[in-house]
C-alpha positions in Angstrom: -20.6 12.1 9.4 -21.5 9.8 6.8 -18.7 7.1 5.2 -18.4 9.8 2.1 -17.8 12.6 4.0 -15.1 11.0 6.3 -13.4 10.2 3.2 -13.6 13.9 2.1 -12.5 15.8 4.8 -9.3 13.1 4.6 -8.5 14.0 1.4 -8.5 17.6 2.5 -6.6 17.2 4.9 -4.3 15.3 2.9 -3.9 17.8 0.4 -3.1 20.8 3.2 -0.5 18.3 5.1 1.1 17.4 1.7 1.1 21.1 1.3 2.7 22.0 4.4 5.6 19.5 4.2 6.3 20.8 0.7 6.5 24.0 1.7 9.3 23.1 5.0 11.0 21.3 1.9 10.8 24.4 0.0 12.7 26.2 2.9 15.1 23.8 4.3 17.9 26.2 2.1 17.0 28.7 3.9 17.9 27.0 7.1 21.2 25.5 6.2 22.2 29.2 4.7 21.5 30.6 8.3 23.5 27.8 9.8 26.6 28.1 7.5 26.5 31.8 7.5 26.0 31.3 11.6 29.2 28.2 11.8 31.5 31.6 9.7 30.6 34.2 11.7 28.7 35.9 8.6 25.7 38.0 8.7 22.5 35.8 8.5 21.2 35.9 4.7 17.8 35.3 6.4 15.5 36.4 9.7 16.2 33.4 11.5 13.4 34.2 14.3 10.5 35.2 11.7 11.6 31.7 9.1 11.8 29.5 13.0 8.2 30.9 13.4 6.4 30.4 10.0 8.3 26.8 10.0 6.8 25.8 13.3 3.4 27.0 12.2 3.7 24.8 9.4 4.9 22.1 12.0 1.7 23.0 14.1 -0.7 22.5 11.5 0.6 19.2 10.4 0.3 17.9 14.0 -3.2 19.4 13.9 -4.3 17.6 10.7 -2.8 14.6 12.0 -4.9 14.9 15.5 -8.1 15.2 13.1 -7.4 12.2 10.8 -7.1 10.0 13.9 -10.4 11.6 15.1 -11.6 10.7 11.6 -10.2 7.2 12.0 -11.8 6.4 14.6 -15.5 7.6 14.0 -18.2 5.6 13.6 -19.7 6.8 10.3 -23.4 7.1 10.2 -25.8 5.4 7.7 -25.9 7.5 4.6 -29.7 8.1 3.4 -30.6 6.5 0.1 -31.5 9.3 -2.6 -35.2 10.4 -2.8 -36.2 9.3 -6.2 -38.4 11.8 -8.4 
């Protein structure tokens, strides 16, 4: 992978992980609600198994994209070709 393309696939990856936390941000409510309703003995407002699940995923994929931008860092990018010129 050249220099440029390094830099690209960061940037991706930066976007998606950026993403992701947003998203366990997003339902962090959703959490609390199922532990208060939990702490009063209520009914669960939520599926607690299905939202533990899709919030790990997210948790996955973070870890995943972080694995890859070490790989990233630590590649030796190869010489980029200079443009033909017409």
């Amino acid at each position: 992978m050249t220099q440029n393309e390094i830099t690209e696939r960061k940037n991706e990856l930066y976007t998606e992980r950026m993403n992701l936390e947003s998203q366990l941000s997003k339902s962090d409510y959703k959490v609390i609600k199922c532990a208060e309703a939990q702490a009063a003995g209520s009914a669960m407002p939520y599926d607690a198994e299905a939202l533990h699940a899709e919030r790990q995923q997210w948790r996955d994929r973070i870890n995943e994209i972080d694995d890859e931008t070490a790989r990233l860092d630590a590649l030796e990018p190869e010489e980029e070709l200079p443009a033909h010129e017409s």
